[in-house]
N, C-alpha and C positions, 0 to 999 in steps of 0.2 A: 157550771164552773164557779170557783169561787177565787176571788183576789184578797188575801190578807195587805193591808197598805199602815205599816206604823212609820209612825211622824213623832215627831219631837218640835215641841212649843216652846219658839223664844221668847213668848209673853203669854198671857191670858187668849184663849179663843171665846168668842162670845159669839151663841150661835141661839135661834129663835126655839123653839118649840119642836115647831116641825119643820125641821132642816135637811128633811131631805131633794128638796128640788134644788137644794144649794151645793149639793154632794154630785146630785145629778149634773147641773151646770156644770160644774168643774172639768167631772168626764167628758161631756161634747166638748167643752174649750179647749179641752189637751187633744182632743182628736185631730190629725192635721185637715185642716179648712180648704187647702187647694185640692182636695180629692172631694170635698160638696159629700163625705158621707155622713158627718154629723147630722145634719138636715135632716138626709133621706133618712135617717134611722131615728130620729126625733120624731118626725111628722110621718110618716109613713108606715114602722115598723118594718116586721118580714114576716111573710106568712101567703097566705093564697086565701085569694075570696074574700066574704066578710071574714075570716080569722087574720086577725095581722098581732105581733106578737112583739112588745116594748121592750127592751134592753134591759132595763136595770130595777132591780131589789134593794134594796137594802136590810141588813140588822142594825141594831139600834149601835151608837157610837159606845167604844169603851174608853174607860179611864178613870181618871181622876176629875169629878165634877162634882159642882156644886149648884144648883137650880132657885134664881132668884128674879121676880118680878119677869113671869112667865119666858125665862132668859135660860140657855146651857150654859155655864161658864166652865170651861174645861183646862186646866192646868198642868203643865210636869209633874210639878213639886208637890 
């Protein structure tokens, strides 16, 4: 399955290098927390046996960026 998610920047976003565990967090924290499934699918995965199988991929961010002092800087405009 794949989620297309476009956003629009009220200021500069300034994101590390490797931003994806920062993509990652996002998703657990929108997950609702009184159901304890972010957890279990963080630390746990799904799967059976030694196979257990992590939630999330990522491709790399699109847009408008510029890369300065190992930094993403991504803008609207």
């Amino acid at each position: 399955m794949q989620v297309l998610i476009r956003h629009s920047l009220p200021e500069k976003l300034v994101l590390p290098i490797g931003y994806h565990h920062i993509l990652q967090a996002i998703i657990y924290q929108s997950l609702n927390p009184s159901f304890g499934y972010s957890g279990y699918i963080h630390e746990t995965g799904i799967g059976e046996g030694e196979r257990r199988y992590k939630f999330f991929t990522f491709s790399l961010l699109q847009g408008k960026y510029e890369i300065r002092d190992r930094k993403i800087v991504f803008r609207d405009v």
